[in-house]
LORO-87638 format. One line per 10 residues: number of its first residue (from 1); their letters; for each residue x, z, y of C-alpha. Coordinates in steps of 0.05 Angstrom, whole numbers, plus 32768, in hexadecimal, padded with zeros to 4 digits. Layout:
N
NUM> A> X:Z:Y  ... .
//
This chain:
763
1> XXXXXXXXXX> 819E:8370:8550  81E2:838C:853E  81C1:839E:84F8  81A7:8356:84F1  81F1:833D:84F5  8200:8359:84C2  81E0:8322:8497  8204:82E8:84B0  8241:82FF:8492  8222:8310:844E .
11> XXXXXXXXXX> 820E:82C9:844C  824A:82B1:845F  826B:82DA:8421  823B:82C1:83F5  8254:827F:8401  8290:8281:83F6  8285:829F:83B8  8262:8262:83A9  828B:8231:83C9  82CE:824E:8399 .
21> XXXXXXXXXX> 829D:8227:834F  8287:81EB:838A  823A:81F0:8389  820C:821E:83AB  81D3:8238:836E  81AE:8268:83A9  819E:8238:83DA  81B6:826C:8412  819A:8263:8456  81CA:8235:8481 .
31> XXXXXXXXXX> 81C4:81FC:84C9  81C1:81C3:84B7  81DE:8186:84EB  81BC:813F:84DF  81C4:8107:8511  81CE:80C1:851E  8211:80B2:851E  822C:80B8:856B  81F5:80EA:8574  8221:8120:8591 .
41> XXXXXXXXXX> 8220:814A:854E  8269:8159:8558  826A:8169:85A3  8234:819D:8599  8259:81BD:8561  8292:81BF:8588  826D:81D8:85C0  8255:820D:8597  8299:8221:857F  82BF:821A:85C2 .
51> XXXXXXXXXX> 82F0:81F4:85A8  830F:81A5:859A  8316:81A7:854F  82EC:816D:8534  8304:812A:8524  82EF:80F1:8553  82F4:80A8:8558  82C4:8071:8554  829E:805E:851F  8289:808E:84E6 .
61> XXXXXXXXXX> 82B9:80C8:84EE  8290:8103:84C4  8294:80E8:8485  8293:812F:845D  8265:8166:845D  828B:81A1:848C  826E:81E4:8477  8284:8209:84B7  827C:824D:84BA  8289:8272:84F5 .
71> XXXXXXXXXX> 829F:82BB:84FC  8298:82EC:853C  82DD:830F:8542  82DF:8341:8579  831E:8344:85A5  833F:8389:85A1  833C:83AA:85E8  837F:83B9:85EF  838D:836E:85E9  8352:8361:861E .
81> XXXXXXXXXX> 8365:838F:864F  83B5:8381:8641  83B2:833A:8640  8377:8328:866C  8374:82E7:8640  832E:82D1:861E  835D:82A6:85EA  839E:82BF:85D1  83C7:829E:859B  83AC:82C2:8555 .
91> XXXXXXXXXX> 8370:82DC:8575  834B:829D:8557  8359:8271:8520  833B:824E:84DD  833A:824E:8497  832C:821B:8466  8317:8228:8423  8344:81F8:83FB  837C:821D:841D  8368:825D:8419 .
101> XXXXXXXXXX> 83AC:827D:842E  83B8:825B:8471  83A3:8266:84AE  83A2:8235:84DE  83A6:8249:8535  83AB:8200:854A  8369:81DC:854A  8396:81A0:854E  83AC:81AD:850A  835F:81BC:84F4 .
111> XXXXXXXXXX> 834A:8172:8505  8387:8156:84E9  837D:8186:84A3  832F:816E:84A1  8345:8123:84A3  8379:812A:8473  834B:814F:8443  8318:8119:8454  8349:80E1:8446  835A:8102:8404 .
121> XXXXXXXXXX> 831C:80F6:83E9  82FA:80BF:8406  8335:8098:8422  8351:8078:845A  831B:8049:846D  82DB:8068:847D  82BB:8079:8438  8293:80B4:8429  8295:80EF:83FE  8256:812B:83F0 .
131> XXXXXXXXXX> 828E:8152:83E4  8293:8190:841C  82C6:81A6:8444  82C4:81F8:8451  82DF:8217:8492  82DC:8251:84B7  82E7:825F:84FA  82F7:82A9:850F  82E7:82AB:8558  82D6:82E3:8590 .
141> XXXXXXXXXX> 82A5:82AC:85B2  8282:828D:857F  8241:82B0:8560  8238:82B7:8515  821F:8277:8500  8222:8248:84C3  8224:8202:84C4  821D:81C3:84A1  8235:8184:84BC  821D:8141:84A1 .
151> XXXXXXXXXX> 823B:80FB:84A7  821D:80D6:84E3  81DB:80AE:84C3  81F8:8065:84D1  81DB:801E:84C4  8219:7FF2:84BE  824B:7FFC:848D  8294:7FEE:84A1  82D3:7FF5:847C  82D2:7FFE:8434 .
161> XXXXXXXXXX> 828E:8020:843F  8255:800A:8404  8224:7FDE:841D  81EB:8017:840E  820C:8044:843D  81DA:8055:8466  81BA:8070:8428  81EC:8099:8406  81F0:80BD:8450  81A9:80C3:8451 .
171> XXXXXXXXXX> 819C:80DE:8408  81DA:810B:841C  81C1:812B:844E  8180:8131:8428  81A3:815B:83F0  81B1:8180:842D  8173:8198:845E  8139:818C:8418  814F:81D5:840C  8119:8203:841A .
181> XXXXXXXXXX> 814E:8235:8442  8175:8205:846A  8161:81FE:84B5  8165:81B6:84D2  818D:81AC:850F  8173:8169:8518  819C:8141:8551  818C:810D:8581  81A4:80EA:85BA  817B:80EC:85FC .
191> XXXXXXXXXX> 818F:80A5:860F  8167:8083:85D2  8119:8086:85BA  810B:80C9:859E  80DE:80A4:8569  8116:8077:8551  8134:80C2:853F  815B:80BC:84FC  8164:8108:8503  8117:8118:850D .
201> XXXXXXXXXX> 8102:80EA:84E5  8124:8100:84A4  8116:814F:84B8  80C7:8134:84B8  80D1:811F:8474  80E6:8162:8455  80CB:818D:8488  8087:816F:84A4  806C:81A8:84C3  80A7:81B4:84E9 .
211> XXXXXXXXXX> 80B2:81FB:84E1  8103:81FA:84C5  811A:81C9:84FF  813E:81CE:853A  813E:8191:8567  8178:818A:859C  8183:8153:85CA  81C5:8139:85DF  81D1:8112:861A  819F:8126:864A .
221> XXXXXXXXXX> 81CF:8118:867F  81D5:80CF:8672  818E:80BA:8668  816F:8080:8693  8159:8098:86D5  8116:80A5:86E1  810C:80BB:869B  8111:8109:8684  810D:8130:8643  80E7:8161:865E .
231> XXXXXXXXXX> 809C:8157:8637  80D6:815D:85F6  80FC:8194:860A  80AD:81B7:8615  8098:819D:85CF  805D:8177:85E6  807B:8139:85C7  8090:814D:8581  8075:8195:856F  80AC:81BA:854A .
241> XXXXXXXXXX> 80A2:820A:853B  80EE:8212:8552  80EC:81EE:858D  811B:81C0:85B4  8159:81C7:85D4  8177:819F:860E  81CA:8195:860D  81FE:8172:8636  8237:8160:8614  827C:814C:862D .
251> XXXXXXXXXX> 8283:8107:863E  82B8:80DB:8622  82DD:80D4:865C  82DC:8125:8661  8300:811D:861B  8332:80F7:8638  833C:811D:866D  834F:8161:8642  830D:8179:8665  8306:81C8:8645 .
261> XXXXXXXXXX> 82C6:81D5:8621  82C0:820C:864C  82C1:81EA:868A  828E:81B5:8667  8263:81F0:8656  825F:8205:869F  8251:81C7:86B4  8216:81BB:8688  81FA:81F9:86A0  8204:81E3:86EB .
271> XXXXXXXXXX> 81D9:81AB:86D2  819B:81CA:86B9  819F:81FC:86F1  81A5:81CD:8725  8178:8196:8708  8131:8186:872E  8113:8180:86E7  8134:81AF:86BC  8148:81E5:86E0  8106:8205:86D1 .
281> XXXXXXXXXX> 811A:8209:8686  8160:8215:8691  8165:824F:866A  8150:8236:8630  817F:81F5:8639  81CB:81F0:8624  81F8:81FE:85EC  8203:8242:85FC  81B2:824D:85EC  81B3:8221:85B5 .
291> XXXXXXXXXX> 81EE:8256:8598  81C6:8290:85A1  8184:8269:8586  81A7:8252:8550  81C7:8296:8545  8184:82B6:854B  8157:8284:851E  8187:8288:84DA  8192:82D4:84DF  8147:82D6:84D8 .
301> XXXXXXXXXX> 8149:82AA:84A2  8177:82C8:8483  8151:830D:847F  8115:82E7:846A  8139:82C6:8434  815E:8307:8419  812E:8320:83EE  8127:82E1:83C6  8174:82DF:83BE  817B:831E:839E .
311> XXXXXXXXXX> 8144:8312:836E  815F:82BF:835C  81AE:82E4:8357  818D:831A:832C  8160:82DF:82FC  81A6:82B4:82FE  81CB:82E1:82E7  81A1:82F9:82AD  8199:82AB:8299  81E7:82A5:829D .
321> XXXXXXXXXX> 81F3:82DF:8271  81CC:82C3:823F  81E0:8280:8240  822D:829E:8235  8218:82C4:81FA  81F8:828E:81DA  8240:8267:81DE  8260:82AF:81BE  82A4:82CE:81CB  82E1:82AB:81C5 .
331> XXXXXXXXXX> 82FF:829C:8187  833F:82D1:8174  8382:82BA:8152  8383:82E7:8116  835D:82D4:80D8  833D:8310:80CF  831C:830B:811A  830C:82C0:8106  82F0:82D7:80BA  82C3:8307:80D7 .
341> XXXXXXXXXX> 82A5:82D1:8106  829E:82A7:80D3  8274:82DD:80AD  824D:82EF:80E9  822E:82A8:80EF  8226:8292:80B4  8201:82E0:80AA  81DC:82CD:80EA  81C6:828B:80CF  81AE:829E:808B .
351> XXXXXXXXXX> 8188:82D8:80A8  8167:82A3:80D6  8155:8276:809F  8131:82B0:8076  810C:82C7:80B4  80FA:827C:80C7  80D6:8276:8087  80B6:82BE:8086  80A8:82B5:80C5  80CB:82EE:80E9 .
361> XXXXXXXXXX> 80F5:82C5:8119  80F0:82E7:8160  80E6:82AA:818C  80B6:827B:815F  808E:824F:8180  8046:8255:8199  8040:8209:819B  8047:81EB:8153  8052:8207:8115  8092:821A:80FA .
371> XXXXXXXXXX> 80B9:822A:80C3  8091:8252:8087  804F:823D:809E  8068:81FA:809C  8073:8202:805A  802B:821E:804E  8007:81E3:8078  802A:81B7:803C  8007:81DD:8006  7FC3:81E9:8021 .
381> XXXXXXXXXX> 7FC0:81B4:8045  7FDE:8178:8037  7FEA:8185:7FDF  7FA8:81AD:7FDD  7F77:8172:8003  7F9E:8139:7FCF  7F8C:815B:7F94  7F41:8163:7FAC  7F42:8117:7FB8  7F52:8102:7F7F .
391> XXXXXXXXXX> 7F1A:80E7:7F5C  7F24:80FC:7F0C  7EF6:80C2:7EF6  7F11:808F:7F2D  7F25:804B:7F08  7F04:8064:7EC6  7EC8:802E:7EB9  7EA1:8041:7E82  7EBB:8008:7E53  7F01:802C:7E5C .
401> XXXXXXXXXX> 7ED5:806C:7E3A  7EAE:804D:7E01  7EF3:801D:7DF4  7F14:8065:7DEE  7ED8:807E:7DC0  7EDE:8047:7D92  7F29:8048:7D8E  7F2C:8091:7D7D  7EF2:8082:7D39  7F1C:8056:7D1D .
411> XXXXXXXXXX> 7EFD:802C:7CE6  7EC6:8059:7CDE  7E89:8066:7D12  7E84:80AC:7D30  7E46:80DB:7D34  7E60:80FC:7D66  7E8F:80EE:7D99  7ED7:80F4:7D84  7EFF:8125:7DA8  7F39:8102:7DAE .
421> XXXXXXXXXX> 7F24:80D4:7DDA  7F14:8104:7E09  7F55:811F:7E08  7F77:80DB:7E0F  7F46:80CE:7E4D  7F54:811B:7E66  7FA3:8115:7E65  7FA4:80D6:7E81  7F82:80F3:7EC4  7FB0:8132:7EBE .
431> XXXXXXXXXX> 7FEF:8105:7EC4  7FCE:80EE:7F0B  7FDA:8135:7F28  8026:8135:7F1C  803C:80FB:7F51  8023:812B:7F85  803B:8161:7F66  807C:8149:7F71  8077:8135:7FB3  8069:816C:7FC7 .
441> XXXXXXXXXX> 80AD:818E:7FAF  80C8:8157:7FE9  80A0:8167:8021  80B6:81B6:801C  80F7:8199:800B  80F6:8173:804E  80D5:81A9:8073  8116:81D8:8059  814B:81A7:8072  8122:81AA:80B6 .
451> XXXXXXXXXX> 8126:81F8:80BE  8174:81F5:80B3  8178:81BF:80E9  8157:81E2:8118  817B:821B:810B  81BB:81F7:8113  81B2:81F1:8162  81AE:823F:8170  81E6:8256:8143  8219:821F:8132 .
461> XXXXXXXXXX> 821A:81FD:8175  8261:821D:8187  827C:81F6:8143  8278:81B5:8134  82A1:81B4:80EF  8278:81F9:80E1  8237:81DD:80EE  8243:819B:80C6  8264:81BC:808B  8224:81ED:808B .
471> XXXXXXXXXX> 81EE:81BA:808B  8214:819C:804D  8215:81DC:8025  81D2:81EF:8031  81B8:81A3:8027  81DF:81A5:7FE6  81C2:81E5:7FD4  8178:81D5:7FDE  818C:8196:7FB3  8196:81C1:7F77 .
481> XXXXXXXXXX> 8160:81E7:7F81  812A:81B2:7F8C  8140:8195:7F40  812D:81CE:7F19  80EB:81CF:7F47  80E5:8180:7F37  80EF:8193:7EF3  80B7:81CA:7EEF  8080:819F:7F09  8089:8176:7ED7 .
491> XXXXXXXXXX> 8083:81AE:7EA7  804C:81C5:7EBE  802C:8183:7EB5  8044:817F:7E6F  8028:81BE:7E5E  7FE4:81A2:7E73  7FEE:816C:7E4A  8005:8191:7E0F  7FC2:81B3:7E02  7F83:81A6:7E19 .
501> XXXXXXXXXX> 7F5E:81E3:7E19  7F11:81CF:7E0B  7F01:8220:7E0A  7F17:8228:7E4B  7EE7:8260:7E69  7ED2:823A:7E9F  7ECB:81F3:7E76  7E8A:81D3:7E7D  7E90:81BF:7E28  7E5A:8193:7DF9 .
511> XXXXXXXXXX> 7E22:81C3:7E03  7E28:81C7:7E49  7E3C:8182:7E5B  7DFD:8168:7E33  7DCD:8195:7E5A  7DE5:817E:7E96  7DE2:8137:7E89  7D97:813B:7E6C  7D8F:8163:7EB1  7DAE:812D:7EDA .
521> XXXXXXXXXX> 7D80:80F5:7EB5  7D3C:8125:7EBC  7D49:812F:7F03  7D52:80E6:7F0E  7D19:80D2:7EE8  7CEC:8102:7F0D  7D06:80EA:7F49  7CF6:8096:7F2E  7CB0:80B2:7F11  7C9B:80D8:7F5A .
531> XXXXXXXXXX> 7CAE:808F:7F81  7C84:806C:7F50  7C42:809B:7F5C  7C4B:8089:7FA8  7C58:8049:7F97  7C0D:8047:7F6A  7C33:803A:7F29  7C2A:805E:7EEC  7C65:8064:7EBA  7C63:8055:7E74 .
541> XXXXXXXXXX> 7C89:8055:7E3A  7C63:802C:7E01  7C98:8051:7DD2  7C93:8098:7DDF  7C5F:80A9:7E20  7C7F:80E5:7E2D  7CC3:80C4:7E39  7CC2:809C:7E79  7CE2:805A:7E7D  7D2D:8057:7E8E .
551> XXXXXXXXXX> 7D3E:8049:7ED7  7D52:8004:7ECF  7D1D:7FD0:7EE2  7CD6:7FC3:7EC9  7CBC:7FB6:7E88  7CC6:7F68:7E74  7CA0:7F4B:7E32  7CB9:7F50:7DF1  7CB2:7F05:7DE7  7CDC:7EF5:7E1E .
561> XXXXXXXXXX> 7D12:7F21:7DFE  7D06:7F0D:7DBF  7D14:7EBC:7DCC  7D60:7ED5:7DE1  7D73:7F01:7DA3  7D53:7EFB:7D65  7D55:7F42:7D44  7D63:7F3F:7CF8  7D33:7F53:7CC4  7D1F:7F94:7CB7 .
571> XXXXXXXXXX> 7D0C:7F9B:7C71  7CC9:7FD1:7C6B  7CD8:801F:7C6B  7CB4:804C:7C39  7C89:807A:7C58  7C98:80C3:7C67  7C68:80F2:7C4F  7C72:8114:7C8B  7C87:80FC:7CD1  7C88:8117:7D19 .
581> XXXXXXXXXX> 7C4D:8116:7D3E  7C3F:80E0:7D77  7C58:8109:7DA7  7C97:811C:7D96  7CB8:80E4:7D6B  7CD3:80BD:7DAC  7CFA:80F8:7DC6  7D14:810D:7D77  7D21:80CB:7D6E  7D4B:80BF:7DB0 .
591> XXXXXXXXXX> 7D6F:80FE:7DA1  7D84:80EF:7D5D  7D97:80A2:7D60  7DC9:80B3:7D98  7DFB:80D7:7D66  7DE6:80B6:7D2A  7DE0:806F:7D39  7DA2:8062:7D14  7D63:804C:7D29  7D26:8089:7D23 .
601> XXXXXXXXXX> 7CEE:8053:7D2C  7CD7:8004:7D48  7CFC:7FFA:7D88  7D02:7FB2:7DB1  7D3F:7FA4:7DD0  7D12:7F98:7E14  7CEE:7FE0:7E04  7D12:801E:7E1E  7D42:8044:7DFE  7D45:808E:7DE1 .
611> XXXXXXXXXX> 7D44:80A7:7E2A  7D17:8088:7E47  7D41:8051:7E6D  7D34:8007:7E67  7D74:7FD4:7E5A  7D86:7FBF:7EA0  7D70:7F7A:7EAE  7DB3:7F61:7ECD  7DD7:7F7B:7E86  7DB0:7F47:7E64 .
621> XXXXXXXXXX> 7DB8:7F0A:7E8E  7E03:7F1E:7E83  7DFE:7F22:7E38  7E10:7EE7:7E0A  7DCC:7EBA:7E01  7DCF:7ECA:7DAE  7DC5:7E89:7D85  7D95:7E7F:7D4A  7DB7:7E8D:7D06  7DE5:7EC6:7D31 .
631> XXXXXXXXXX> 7DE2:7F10:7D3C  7E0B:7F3A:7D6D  7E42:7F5C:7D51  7E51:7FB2:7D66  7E88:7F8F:7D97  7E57:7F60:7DBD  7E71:7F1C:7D8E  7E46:7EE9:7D6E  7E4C:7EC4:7D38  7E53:7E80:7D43 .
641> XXXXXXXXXX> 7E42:7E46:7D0D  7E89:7E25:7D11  7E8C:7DE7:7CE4  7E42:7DF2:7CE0  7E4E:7E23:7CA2  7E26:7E65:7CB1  7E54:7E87:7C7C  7E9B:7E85:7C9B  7EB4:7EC3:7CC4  7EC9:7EBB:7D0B .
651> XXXXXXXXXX> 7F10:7EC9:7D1C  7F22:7F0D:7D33  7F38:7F09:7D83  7F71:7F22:7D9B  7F50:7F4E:7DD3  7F0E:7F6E:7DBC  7EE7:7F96:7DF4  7EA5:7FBC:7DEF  7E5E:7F9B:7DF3  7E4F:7F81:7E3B .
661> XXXXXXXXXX> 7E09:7FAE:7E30  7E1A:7FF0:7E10  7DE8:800A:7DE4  7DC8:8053:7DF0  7DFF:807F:7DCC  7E2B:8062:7DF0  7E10:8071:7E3A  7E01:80B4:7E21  7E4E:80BD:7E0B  7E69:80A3:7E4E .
671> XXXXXXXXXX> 7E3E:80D7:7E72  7E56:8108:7E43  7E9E:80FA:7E48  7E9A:80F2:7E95  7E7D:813B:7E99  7EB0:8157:7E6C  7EE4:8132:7E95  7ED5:814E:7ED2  7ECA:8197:7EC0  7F12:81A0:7E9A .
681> XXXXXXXXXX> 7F34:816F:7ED4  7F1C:81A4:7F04  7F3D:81DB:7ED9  7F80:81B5:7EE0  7F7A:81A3:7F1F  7F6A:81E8:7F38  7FAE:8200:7F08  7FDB:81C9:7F27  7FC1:81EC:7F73  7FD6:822F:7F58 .
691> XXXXXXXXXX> 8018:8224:7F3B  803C:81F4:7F5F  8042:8214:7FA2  8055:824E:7F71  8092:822C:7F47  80A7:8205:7F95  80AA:8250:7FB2  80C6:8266:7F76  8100:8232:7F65  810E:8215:7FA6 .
701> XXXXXXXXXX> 80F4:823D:7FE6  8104:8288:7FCC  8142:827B:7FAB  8160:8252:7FE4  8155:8294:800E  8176:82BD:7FDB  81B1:8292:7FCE  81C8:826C:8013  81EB:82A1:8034  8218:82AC:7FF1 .
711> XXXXXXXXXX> 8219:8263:7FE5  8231:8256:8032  826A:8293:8027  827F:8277:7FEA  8289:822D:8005  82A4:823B:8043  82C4:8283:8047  8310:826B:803C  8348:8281:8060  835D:823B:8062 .
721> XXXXXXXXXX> 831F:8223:807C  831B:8253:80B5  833F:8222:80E2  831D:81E8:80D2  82D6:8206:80DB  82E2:8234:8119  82F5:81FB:813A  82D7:8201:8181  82BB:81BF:81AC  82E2:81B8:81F1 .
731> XXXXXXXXXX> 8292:81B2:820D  8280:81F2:81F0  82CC:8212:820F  82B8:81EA:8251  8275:8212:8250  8289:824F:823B  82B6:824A:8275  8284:8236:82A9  8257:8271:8292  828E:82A3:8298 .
741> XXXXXXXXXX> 82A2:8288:82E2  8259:8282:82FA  824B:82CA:82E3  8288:82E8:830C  826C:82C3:8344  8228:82DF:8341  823E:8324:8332  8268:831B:8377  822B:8307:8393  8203:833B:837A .
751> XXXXXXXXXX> 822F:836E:838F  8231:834D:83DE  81E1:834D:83D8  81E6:839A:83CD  820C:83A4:840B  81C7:838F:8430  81A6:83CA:8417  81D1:83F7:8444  81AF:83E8:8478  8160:83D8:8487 .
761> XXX> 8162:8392:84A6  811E:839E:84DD  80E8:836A:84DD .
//
């Protein structure tokens, strides 16, 4: 047992090292008093102590926390034997904490010094205050013990109290006993219900299972006859795993009267000795067992909770220690000491700002992406996916294509399809690719201005001139870098404009694109003629058998189409001496009046055409009903009999469009130019997804890296700046501070937690 006091004292150590920054970070193990007010809290802990130091008076009286620690002083035996005293003046006194350096031997003076320091901070007239007040008492007959007592719980509020007092007590003295290490010394008085206990009931609520709480009951002497705590004091009533404990305290009249706590301690055990109902319990009943329960109970909570000390001291301190390097060393006076700072950070920062983007920052996040892949997500997968959905041909009718066609013959009529159309039709697409190009120079622009701000928080937070004044240079310097990045997007578009590169390896070209097209219109006529043979029907081309009918509705009757257009007439052709056979004059003939505009042979306008596909029915309700004495004109116009004189032109219109139904070349041209639009769009398109995240990494990304820590020395190393900058916020000092204070505290605490180890504390 003599090694298991040891403890107490450590504890007591380690609060005051604690109490000297006014919080308590460990939780260390400590008694808690709760009670109604009136209960008897203060006449048990001045039972305890042996002495008249508490204030009294009616009403609320405890109205701050009083941390009382008491200390076991031995009497010298030479003083024992000499004196034959058990008190001599000196041989007991107390200590508060805010007055360190006196030492008080009149308890008198105690009371008065607790309600002075009371009255300094909550006043005069009964307020409140969570604020504690730390004593120690140095005693030969008290027991080590720590102590915490709480205001009285009371219902009423009086004085200049708040009308929630009853509240603030109660979520006071819940700050108080919620701790996992604090035992509960929960008080009531044996002349009321035990289950209208405030005491019990708010130890229930942080400690249901009973097994941190002491339960003592005051008054025993005074309750109603006939009526005994005895089934309570045996914890058949209310099960608690520390038990009950009886007490008598001193009656007010004994007050009064001067009665000595000693003489009221052996009258209170008289009573349980002598009592017809208590005396069989009577050791376990009075203060002087509640003292050495008490005494016993928080030295075994305090080994229990030793272990976890050292380990939370060792974890605060390593937290601490970081948390005051992050806020760095104070600043120095010379201008060297504050030039070399300045280089340090704004070394430190640039270095961070490369390895956010490469990706080599040491505490990146496994949550989100960050920095450099950013970056990449914006060119794979955001620039990337818009260029694959853009549609080349989207808004491009085929009108827009034969209008381009015609416009690029001129007066004359093309064989073959001009190439400058396609290239008009070609750079007009390519011009759609460099709106995203550019915005994508913003996003990684965006992203850039991102990584400096959340690089700003780790290394400029001591600073708050420094921090601004570096988010402006580095803001202005991705500014001039994102121009000449602007700027080469928009050459590289140019470029593709400037030349439009029809032997291109992987360009599709004339050759190709026609094969694919005839492919296209075999497959699909294959796919019309196998429906049809499930369907029963044979098809037939009356022109060329071999040729199916074009996919565009049945055959109609050549009179029907022959009462809305009157075809001019065709005056007789010589006969060749030598023509194709049946067989193959529909396909020749197809072939060659696509690209030269002439007719091979017969053909109505209901028949089909050269390949095989019949005008589409809807095309010709559309088309102008033709009148007789007119003929359609190449642009869809008729000639109209104005003033009834066949012989007078028509007036040109201002806006001349193609033919509502284009004519055979024509839909073989759009195909064509489609095809060819698509292959070289996809060449471009797959350039543009090359080089831009190329000249972004180039202009903008790489050379910020390689210029921002010489742009940031530059702008802001200046002697006369130095002041200005290094500027330190008062929160930052204030911190800095509370780091350096909390870390001597814990050291002191580590260093009292290593005295433990000299000795084994038993089990």
């Amino acid at each position: 047992m003599a090694q298991m006091e040891k403890l107490l004292p450590v504890i007591n150590k380690l609060q005051d090292v604690f109490n000297t920054i006014g919080q308590d970070p460990l939780d260390l193990p400590q008694i808690v008093v709760v009670g109604s007010q009136s209960a008897g809290k203060s006449s048990v802990l001045e039972s305890i102590v042996g002495r008249d130091f508490l204030p009294r008076g009616s009403g609320i009286v405890t109205r701050r926390p009083l941390v009382l620690q008491l200390i076991y002083l031995p009497v010298p035996e030479s003083k024992g034997k000499a004196a034959g005293l058990s008190r001599e003046p000196g041989v007991e006194w107390g200590e508060f904490l805010h007055k360190p350096s006196e030492m008080f031997y009149d308890f008198d003076k105690i009371r008065e010094e607790i309600e002075r320091e009371t009255d300094r901070m909550t006043g005069s007239n009964k307020g409140i205050s969570s604020v504690p007040i730390n004593l120690k008492i140095y005693s030969p007959h008290v027991l080590n013990l720590t102590l915490v007592d709480l205001p009285g719980i009371t219902k009423v509020p009086v004085g200049d109290q708040p009308p929630d007092i009853e509240v603030q007590i109660r979520r006071m003295v819940r700050t108080y006993i919620e701790r996992p290490n604090a035992i509960i010394l929960a008080i009531t008085a044996g002349n009321t219900d035990i289950a209208n206990s405030d005491a019990l009931q708010l130890a229930r609520e942080v400690d249901p299972e009973g097994e941190r709480t002491v339960g003592v009951i005051t008054k025993i002497d005074i309750m109603d006859k006939g009526t005994d705590a005895l089934e309570l004091l045996a914890g058949r009533v209310i099960p608690l795993k520390l038990g009950f404990v009886g007490v008598v305290n001193r009656s007010q009249h004994d007050i009064m009267t001067k009665k000595s706590i000693r003489d009221a301690l052996r009258n209170e055990q008289e009573y349980f000795s002598s009592h017809q109902i208590y005396r069989t319990i009577a050791s376990r009943c009075g203060t002087g067992f509640l003292a050495k329960q008490l005494n016993k109970i928080l030295i075994h909570h305090i080994r229990d909770c030793l272990p976890e000390l050292k380990v939370k001291v060792s974890r605060m301190m390593a937290e601490t220690q970081t948390e005051l390097m992050a806020y760095g060393d104070p600043l120095y006076d010379t201008k060297s000491s504050q030039g070399a700072l300045l280089l340090q950070i704004i070394t430190r920062f640039s270095a961070n700002y490369r390895d956010a983007i490469d990706g080599k920052l040491t505490d990146l996040s496994v949550n989100e992406l960050y920095g450099g892949a950013r970056v990449n997500y914006i060119f794979n997968e955001i620039f990337a996916r818009c260029l694959d959905r853009i549609n080349p041909v989207e808004g491009l009718t085929g009108d827009d294509i034969r209008t381009a066609i015609r416009n690029a013959t001129g007066p004359k009529a093309a064989l073959f399809i001009p190439e400058e159309s396609f290239e008009l039709l070609v750079k007009q697409q390519i011009t759609r690719l460099e709106e995203p190009s550019l915005a994508c120079v913003e996003l990684v622009y965006e992203e850039l201005q991102r990584i400096v701000a959340q690089l700003e928080t780790k290394e400029l937070m001591r600073f708050a001139n420094l921090r601004e004044r570096v988010v402006d240079v580095v803001g202005n310097l991705l500014n001039k870098y994102r121009t000449p990045s602007r700027e080469m997007i928009q050459h590289l578009v140019a470029i593709e404009l400037a030349f439009v590169n029809t032997n291109h390896p992987d360009f599709i070209g004339g050759d190709g694109a026609i094969t694919k097209i005839l492919e296209r219109m075999s497959q699909a006529q294959m796919d019309k003629d196998k429906a049809g043979q499930q369907a029963g029907q044979v098809p037939k081309n009356p022109q060329n058998p071999q040729v199916p009918p074009r996919a565009g509705g049945p055959q109609q009757p050549a009179s029907q189409h022959a009462q809305m257009a009157a075809p001019p007439p065709v005056p007789p052709q010589p006969q060749q001496s030598q023509q194709p056979p049946a067989g193959d004059y529909g396909q020749q003939a197809g072939f060659f009046n696509m690209f030269f505009g002439g007719r091979a042979g017969p053909q109505k306008p209901n028949q089909p055409d050269s390949f095989g596909a019949a005008p589409d029915p809807r095309q010709q309700q559309s088309a102008p009903r033709q009148q007789p004495g007119s003929r359609p004109g190449p642009y869809g116009m008729q000639s109209s009999q104005m003033s009834g004189r066949a012989d007078k032109l028509d007036q040109v219109p201002v806006s001349i469009k193609p033919a509502t139904m284009p004519s055979d070349k024509e839909n073989f041209e759009t195909e064509l130019i489609k095809t060819l639009l698509l292959s070289y769009y996809g060449i471009v398109r797959k350039n543009m997804k090359d080089s831009v995240p190329k000249s972004i990494m180039h202009f903008l990304v790489n050379r910020s890296k390689e210029t921002i820590q010489n742009e940031l020395v530059a702008s802001l190393y200046k002697e006369e700046l130095f002041e200005e900058l290094l500027e330190e916020s008062s929160q930052i000092a204030k911190r800095r501070n509370a780091c350096k204070t909390m870390l001597d505290v814990l050291r002191r605490a580590n260093e009292i937690l290593t005295e433990v180890r000299d000795f084994q504390v038993p089990t």
